[in-house]
C-alpha positions as CSV (number, residue, x, y, z in Angstrom):
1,X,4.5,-61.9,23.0
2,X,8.3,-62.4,22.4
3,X,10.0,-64.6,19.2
4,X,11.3,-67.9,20.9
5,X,14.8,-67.1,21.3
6,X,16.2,-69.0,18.8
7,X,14.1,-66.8,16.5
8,X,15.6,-64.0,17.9
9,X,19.4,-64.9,18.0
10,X,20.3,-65.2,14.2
11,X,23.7,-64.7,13.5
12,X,23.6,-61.7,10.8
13,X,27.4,-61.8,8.6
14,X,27.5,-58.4,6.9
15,X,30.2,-58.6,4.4
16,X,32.4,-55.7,2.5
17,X,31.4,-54.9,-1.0
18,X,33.5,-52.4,-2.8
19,X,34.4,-50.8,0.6
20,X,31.0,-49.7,1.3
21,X,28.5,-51.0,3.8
22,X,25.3,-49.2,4.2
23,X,26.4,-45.9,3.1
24,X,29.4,-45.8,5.6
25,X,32.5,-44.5,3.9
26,X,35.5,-46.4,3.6
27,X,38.1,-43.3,4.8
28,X,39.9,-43.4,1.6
29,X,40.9,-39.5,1.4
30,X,42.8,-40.3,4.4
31,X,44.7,-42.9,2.9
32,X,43.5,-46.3,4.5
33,X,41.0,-48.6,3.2
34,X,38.0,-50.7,4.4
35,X,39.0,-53.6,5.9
36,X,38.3,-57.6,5.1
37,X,35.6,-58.5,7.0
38,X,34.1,-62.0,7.5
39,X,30.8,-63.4,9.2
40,X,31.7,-65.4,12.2
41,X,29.3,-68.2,13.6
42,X,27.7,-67.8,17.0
43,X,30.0,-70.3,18.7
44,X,33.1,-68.5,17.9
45,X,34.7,-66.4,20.4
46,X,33.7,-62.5,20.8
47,X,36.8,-60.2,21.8
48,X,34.5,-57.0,21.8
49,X,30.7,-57.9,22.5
50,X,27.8,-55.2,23.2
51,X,24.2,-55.9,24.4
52,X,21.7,-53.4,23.0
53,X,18.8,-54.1,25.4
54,X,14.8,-54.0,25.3
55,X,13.7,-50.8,25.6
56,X,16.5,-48.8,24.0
57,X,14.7,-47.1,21.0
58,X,12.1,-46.0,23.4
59,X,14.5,-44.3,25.4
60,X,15.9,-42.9,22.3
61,X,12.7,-41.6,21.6
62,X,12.1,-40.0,25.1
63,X,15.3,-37.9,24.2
64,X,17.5,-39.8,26.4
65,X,21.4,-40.0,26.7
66,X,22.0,-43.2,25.2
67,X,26.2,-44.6,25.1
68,X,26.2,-48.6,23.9
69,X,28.6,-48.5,22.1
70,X,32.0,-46.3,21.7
71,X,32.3,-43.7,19.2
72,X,35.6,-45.2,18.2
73,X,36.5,-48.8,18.3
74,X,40.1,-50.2,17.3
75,X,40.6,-53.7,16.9
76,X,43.2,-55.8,15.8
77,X,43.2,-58.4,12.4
78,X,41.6,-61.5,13.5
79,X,39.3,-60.4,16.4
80,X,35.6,-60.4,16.6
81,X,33.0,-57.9,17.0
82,X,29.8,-59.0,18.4
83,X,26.5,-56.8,18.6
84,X,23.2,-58.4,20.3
85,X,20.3,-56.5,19.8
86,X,17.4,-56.8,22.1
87,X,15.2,-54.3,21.4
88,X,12.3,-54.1,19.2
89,X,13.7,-51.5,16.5
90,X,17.1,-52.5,14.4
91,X,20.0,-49.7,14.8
92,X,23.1,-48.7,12.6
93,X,26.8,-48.6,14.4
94,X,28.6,-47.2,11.6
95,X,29.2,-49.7,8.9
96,X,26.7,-52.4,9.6
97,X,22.8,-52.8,10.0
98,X,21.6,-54.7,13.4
99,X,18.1,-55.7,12.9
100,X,15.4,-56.0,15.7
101,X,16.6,-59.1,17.8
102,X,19.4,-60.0,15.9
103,X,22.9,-60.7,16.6
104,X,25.8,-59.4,13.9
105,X,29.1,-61.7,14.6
106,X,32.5,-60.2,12.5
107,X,35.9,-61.1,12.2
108,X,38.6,-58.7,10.8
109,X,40.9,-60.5,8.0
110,X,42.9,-57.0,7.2
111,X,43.3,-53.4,8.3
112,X,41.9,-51.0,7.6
113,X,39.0,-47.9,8.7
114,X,35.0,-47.8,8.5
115,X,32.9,-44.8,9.4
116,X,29.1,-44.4,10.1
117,X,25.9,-43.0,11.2
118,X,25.6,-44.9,15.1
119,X,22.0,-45.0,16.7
120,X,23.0,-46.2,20.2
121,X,26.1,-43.4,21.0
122,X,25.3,-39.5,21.5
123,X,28.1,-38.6,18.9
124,X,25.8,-40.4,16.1
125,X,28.9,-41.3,14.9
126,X,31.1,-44.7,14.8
127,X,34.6,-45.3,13.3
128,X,36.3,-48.9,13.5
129,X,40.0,-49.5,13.0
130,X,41.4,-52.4,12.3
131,X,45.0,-52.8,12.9
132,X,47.5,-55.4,11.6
């Protein structure tokens, strides 16, 4: 039996600390840094939004091909990222934990990079810019 939905649709903000988030480096050698990040509130506008359905850690598991979400994402100051995850198991997408039907909402307040593990893209790997 499934959570009522508005169980299931929290709005998760994930915030920078010290320019790491869930072990995902902040790209310093290279000479950027992380960028400000903000929760936004589920009413506010997405300008990048991916659906990780039901089902997909099970495919995972199967040894299946799974591409949700793009190894490499730029994004401009100001936009907002939205993740939705359906399935039953939370995933990583570089920088930021999704737990098991939840929904992460973030706006970009300055540029920057973030790197990280990914569980729903064959590389295993994410990297966000941010551009001014």
């Amino acid at each position: 039996m499934s959570a009522p939905s508005f169980l299931r649709r929290r709005v998760i903000p994930i915030l920078a600390a010290g320019g790491l988030l869930f072990g995902a480096t902040a790209c310093g050698d290279s000479g950027t840094s992380s960028p400000g990040i903000s929760g936004a509130t589920a009413d506010t506008r997405a300008d990048y939004e991916y659906l990780i359905p039901a089902g997909t850690g099970e495919r995972l598991d199967q040894g299946e091909r799974v591409e949700i979400i793009p190894a490499e994402l730029e994004v401009s100051v100001g936009e907002v990222l939205r993740i939705v995850n359906e399935d039953d198991r939370g995933h990583v997408i570089g920088a930021f934990y999704v737990g098991a039907g939840e929904t992460l909402s973030q706006q970009f307040s300055t540029p920057g990079t973030l790197e990280g593990e990914c569980s729903v893209h064959p590389s295993g790997s994410f990297s966000l810019t941010v551009r001014a």
